[in-house]
C-alpha distance (Angstrom), angle and dihedral (degrees) to the residues before:
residue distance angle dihedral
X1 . . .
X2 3.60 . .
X3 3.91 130.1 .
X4 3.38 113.2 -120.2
X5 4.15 111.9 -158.4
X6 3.96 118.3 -173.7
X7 4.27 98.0 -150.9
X8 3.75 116.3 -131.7
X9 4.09 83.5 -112.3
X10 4.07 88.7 60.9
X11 3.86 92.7 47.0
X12 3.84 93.0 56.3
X13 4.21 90.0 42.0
X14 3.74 80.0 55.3
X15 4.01 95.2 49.7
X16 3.18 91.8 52.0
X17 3.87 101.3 47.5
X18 3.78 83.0 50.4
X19 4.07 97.2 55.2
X20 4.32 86.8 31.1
X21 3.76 89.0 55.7
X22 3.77 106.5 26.7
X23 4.19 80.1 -127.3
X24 4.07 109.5 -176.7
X25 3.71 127.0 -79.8
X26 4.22 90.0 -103.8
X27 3.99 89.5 55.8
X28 3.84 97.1 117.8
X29 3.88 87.4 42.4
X30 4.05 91.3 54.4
X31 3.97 87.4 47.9
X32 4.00 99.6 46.9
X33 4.17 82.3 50.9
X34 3.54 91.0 52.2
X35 3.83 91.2 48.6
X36 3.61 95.4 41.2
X37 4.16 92.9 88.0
X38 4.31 85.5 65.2
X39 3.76 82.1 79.3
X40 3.69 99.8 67.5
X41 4.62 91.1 18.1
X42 3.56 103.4 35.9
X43 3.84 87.2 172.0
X44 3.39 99.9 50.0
X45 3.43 115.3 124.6
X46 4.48 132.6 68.3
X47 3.92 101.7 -81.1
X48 3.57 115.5 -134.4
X49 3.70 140.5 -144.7
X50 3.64 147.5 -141.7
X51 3.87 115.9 52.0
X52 4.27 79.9 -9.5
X53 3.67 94.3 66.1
X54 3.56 109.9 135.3
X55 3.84 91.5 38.8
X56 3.65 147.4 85.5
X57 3.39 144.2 -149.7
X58 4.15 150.6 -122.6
X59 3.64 132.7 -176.4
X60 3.76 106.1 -124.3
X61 4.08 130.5 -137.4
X62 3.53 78.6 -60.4
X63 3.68 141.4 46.9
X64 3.40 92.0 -117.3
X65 3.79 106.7 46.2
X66 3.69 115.2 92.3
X67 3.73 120.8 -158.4
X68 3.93 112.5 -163.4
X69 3.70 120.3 -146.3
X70 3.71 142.7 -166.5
X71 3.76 127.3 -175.6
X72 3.72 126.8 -151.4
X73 3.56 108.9 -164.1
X74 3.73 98.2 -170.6
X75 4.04 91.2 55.8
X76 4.17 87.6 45.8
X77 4.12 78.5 -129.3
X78 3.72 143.2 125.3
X79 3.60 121.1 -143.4
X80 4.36 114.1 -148.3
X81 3.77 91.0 -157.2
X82 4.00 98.9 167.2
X83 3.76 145.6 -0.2
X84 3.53 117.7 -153.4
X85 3.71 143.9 179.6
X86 3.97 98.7 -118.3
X87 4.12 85.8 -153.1
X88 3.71 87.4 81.1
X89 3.54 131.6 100.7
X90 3.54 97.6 -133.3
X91 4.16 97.5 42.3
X92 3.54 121.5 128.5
X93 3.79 112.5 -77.2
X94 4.10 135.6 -146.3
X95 3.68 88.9 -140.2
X96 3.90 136.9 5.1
X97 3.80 97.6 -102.3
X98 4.42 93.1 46.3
């Protein structure tokens, strides 16, 4: 089973999101359950490309929300290294052109 680790950087993308888009109290609760299955599929997830080589990608609690991951096989552990709203320009991308 596979450590999952939410990175200080992810945490604050997530504050924000939840004071950008007045998200519900449970918010952080909704996202750990939808990272919970990187325990037991620590690849899970459509990879993506560009300056996000390396790292994959989950939808969130909502459509919207973008949780970036990268696995390191040799720790057994999955770094959360940003959420993102996917509606912005500058969101992480499955290839350079998207």
């Amino acid at each position: 089973m596979a450590t999952v680790l939410v990175t200080d950087t992810a945490e604050q993308d997530l504050s924000k999101l939840i004071t950008q888009h007045s998200l519900p109290q449970d918010t952080k609760t909704r996202v750990r359950e939808r990272l919970r299955p990187l325990g037991r599929f620590p690849s899970m997830g459509s990879p993506l490309e560009g300056r996000w080589n390396g790292s994959r990608f989950l939808l969130g609690p909502w459509r919207w929300m973008l949780i970036v991951c990268e696995n390191t096989d040799e720790l057994d552990t999955v770094f959360v290294t940003t959420i993102q709203d996917s509606r912005r320009v500058d969101s992480a991308k499955t290839s350079e052109s998207g």
